[in-house]
C-alpha positions in Angstrom: 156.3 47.5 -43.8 154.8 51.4 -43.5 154.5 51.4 -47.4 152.8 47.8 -47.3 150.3 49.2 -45.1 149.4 52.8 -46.6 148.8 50.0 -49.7 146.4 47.8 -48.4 144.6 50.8 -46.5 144.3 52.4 -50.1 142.6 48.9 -50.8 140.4 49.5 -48.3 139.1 52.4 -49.1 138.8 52.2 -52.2 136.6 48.9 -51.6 134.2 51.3 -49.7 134.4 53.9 -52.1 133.7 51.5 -55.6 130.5 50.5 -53.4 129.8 54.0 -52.2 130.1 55.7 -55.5 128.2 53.1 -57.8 125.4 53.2 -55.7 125.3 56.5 -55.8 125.6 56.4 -60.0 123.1 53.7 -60.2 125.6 51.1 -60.9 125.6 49.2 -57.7 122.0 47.8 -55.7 122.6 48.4 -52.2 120.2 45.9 -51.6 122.2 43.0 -53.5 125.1 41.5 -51.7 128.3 43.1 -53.7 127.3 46.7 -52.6 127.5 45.0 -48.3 130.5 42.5 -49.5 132.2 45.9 -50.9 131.3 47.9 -47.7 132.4 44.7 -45.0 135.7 44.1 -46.7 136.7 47.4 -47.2 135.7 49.0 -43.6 137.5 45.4 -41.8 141.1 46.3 -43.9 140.5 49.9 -42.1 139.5 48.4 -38.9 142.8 46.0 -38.7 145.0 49.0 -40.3 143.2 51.5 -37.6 144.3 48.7 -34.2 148.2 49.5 -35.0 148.6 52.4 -33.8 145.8 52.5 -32.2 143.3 54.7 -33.1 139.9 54.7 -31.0 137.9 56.8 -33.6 138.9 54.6 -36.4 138.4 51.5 -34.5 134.7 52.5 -33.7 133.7 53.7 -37.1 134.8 51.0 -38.7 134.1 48.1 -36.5 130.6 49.4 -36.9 130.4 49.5 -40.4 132.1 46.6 -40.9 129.0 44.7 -38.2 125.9 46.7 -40.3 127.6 45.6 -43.5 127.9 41.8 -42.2 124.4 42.0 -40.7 123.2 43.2 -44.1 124.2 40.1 -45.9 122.8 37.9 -42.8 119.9 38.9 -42.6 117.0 36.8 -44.6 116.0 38.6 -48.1 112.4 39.8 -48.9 110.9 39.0 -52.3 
């Protein structure tokens, strides 16, 4: 079970850091919805992988991130 979970929070991370460094190379739009989808399904595999053990810090930072990311892609698009 430890090594399923060291997997899938590798997953996660690197789901935020695809987003993080192709925005950063000009690859990515952080205004389209793949950079936020990258960033809200990456920080939620921390968040759940941060709750057991439980890790406040974690929890916070990513539960954030995960509800900017998700409000991002709500929120109504400007022409």
């Amino acid at each position: 079970m430890d090594m399923t979970r060291q997997i899938i929070s590798f997953l996660g991370a690197l789901l935020i850091l695809v987003g993080y460094a192709g925005h950063q190379m000009g690859w990515i739009d952080a205004r389209r919805p793949g950079y936020n989808i990258l960033n809200a399904a990456g920080s939620a595999i921390l968040f759940w992988i941060a709750l057991h053990p439980f890790q406040i810090g974690f929890i916070v930072l990513e539960g954030v991130w995960t509800a900017i990311s998700l409000w991002a892609l709500a929120r109504p698009r400007t022409a």
